[in-house]
N, C-alpha and C positions, 0 to 999 in steps of 0.2 A: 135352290137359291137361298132358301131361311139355311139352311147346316152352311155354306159358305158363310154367312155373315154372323153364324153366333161363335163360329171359329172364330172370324177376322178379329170380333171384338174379344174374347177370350186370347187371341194372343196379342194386342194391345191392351189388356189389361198384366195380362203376365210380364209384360215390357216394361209397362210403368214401373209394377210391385218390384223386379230385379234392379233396375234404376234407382230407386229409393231405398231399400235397401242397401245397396253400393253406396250410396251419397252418406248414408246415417254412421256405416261400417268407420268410411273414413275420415267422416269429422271425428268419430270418436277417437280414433287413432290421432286426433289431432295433425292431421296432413290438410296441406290448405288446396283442396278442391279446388280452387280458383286457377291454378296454376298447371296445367298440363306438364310441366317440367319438373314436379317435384320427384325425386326420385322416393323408392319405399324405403328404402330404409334410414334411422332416424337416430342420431345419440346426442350424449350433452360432452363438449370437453369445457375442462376445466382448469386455468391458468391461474395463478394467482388466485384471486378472490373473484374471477369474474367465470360465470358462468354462460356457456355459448351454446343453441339448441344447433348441429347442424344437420345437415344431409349428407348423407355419406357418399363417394364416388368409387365405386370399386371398379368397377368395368370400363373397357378403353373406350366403349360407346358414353359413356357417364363422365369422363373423364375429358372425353374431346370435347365434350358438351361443355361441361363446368354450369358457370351463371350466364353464358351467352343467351341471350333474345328474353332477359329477364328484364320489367325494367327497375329495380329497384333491390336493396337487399336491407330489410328491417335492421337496427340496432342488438344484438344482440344473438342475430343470426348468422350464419356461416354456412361453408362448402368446406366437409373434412375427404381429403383426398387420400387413398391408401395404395399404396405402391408394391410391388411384388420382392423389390428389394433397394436399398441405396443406391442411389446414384446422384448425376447435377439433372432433375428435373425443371425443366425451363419452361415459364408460364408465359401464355401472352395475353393480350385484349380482345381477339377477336369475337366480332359480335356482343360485346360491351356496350351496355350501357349507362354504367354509372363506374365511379373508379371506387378501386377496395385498395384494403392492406392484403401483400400476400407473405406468410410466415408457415417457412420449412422447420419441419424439424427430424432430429436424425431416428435412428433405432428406436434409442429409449425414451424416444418422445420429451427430447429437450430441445429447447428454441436455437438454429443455428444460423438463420440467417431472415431478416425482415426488411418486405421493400413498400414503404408507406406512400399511397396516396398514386398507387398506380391509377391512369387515366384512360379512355378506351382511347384517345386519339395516339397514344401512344402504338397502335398497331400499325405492324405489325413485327414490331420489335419486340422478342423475345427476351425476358427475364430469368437470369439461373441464380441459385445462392452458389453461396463459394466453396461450402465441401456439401458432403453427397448426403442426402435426405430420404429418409423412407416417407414419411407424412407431407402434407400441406394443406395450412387452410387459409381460407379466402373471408375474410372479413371487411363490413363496411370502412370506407377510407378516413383514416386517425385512427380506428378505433385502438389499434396497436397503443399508440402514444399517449392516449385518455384513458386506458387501462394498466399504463406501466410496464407493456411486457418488454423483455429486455434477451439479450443471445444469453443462453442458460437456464430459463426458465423452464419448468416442466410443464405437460398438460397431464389432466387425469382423463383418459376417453373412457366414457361409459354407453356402450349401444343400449339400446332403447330395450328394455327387457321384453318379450312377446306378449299379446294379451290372449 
């Protein structure tokens, strides 16, 4: 009976130690714990003079997800979407809860089409730009028009270098 219980608590203690360490790992990664939807991977693009931290969407799981069941998306954060190649990829609301800017851009990551101040109730009416996009990202709502971006702009994407 005493060997069962100094197990039990030896691996409740080894539960905790892995836990905290996980916790410590990815604040320092600066990923927000709080958030079960944050995806891992993490870059900064760059338009104009404004700098945007975002999460990257590569996979069609990631992808269908976007920011649904989120409720909020801070100032200066964003959803950079990466596509396998051009096309007219068409965004919608579902599962929205606050509205964003959404801004395609093509190949060489210049601005081709922006729809400001998308609404979730606008579901489940789908949004395209008008010629075909490799990128997109999802930005809080104005943020496009408070920062100037304009069709032609470039972004600089930088991924998050590894630590």
């Amino acid at each position: 009976m005493k060997f069962k219980a100094v197990v039990l608590v030896l691996a409740i203690i080894a539960i905790i130690v892995v836990m905290t360490y996980a916790l410590t790992v990815m604040n320092s990664n600066n990923i927000d714990v709080s958030s079960d939807q944050a995806l891992s991977t993490i870059g900064t693009v760059k338009i104009n003079d404004s700098e945007i931290r975002v999460e990257v969407a590569m996979t069609g799981a990631e992808t269908a997800r976007g920011l649904g069941g989120r409720s909020s998306l801070l100032e200066g954060k964003g959803m950079w979407f990466v596509f396998p190649k051009p096309e007219l990829y068409g965004f919608w609301m579902k599962d929205m809860n606050f509205p964003i800017d959404i801004i395609w851009f093509d190949e060489n990551a210049n601005i081709v089409a922006i729809r400001s101040n998308v609404r979730p109730e606008t579901y489940p009416e789908v949004f395209y730009p008008s010629v075909k996009a490799l990128y997109v990202l999802e930005v809080p709502a104005h943020f496009a028009e408070k920062h100037g971006f304009n069709i032609g702009d470039s972004a600089e994407i930088h991924p998050q270098a590894p630590k």
